[in-house]
C-alpha positions as CSV (number, residue, x, y, z in Angstrom):
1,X,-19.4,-98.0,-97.5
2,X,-20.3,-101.3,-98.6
3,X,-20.6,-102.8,-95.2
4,X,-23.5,-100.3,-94.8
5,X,-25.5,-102.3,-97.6
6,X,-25.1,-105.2,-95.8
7,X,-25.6,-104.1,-92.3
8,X,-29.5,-103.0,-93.4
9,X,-31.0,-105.6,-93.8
10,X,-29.4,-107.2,-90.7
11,X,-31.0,-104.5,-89.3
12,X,-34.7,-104.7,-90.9
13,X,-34.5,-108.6,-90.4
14,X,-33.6,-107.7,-86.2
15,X,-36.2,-105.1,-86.0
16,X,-39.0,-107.4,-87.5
17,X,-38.0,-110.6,-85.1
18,X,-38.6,-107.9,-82.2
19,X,-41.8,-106.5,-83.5
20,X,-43.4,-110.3,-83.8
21,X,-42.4,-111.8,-80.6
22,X,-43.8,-108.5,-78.8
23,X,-47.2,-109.3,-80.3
24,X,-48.2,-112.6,-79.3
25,X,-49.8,-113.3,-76.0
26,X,-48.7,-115.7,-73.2
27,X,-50.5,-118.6,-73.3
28,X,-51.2,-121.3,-70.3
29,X,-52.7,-124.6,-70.5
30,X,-55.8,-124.3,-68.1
31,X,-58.7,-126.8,-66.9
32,X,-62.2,-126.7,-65.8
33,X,-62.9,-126.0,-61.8
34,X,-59.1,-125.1,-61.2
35,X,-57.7,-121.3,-60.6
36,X,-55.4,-120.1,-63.2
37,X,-53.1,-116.7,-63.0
38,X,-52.8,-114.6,-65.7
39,X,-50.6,-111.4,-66.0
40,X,-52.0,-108.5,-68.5
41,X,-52.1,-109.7,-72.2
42,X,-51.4,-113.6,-71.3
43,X,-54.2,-116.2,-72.0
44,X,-55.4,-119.7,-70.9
45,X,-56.2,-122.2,-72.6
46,X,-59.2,-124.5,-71.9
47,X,-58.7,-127.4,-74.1
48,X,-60.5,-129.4,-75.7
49,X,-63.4,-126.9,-74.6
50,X,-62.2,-124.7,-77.2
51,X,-62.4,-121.8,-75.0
52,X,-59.7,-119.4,-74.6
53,X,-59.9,-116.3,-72.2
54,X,-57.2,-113.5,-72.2
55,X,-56.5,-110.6,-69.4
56,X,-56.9,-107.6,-70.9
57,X,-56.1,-105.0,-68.6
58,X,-57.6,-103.2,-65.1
59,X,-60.5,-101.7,-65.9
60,X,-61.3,-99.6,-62.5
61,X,-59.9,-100.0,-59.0
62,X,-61.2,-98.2,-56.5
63,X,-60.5,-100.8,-53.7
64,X,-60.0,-99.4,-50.4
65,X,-55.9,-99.9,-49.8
66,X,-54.5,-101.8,-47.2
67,X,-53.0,-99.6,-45.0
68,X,-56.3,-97.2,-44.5
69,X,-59.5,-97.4,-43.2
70,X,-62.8,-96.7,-45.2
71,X,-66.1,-96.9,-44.8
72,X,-66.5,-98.9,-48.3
73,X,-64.1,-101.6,-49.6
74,X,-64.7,-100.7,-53.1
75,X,-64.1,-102.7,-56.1
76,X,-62.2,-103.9,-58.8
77,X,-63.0,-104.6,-62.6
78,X,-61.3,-106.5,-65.5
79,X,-61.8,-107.1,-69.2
80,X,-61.3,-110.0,-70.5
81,X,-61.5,-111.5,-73.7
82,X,-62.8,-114.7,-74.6
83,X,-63.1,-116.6,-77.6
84,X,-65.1,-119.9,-78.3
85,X,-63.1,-122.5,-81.1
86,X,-62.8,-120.0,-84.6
87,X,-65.7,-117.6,-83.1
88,X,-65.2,-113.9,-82.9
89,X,-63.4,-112.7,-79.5
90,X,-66.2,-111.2,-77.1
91,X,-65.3,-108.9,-74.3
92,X,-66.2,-109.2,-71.1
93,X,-65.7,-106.3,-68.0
94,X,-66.3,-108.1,-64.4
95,X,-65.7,-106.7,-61.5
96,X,-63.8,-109.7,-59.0
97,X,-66.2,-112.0,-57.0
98,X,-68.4,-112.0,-59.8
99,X,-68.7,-114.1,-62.6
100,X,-70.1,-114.1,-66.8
101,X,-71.8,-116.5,-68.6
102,X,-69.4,-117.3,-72.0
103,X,-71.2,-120.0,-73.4
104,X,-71.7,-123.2,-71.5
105,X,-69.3,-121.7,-69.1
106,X,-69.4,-119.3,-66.1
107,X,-66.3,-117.2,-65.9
108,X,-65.4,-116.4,-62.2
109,X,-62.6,-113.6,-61.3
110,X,-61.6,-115.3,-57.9
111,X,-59.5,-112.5,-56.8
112,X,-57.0,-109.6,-58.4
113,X,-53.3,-108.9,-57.1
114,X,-51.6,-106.8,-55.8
115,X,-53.9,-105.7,-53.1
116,X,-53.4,-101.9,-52.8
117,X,-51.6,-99.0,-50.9
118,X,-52.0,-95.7,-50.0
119,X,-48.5,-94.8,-50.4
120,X,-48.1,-96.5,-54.3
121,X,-50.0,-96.3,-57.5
122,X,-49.9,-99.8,-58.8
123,X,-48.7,-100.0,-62.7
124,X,-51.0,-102.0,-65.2
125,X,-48.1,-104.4,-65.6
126,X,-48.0,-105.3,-61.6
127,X,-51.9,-106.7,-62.0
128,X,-52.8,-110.2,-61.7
129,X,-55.8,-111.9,-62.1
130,X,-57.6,-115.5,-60.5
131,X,-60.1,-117.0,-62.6
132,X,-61.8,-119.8,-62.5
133,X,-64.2,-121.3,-65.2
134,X,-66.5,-124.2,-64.7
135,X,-69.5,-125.6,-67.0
136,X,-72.3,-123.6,-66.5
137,X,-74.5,-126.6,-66.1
């Protein structure tokens, strides 16, 4: 019985450890005028601009798959998050091959992967996203 007492807060020590490195995003380094992948929840890093932008998730994909035929090639859209130095995240839905204005910057979504499939719903874990970001000047 008294290995029980001592197995707790093993446990409780376990259980937090695996609860905190769950939480915190990816982060890659990044720079201006260069494309940079990010998977859902993973960030980059524009230093010493300050300015860090995070894929959130798929917002709407309504892209015409691969494998099919349609008369419209339909779209897809992506929130992100971006935050400038200390300031308050801002969110941001673009659809790709379009850009935002975040500050002195312009935010381009270059392209999002996988492409899709008739035959396969794609998981929000599978999505990739492009970006670019450039001064705005």
């Amino acid at each position: 019985m008294k290995y029980h007492h001592a197995l707790v807060p093993l446990l409780l020590a376990v259980a937090l450890v695996a609860c905190k490195s769950g939480g915190a995003a990816a982060s890659h380094a990044a720079s201006l005028d260069q494309e940079v992948q990010l998977a859902p929840k993973e960030q980059a890093v524009f230093d010493p601009h300050g300015l860090t932008v995070q894929f959130v998730r798929v917002v709407e994909d309504s892209r015409c798959p691969t494998d099919v035929t349609c008369v419209w090639a339909g779209e897809v859209k992506v929130q992100l998050s971006t935050r400038i130095d200390a300031a308050a995240a801002d969110q941001h839905e673009i659809t790709a091959g379009q850009h935002a204005t975040v500050g002195d910057f312009q935010l381009f979504v270059v392209k999002v992967e996988p492409e899709r499939i008739s035959t396969r719903e794609i998981s929000a874990d599978e999505y990739r996203v492009t970006l670019k970001v450039a001064h705005s000047r």
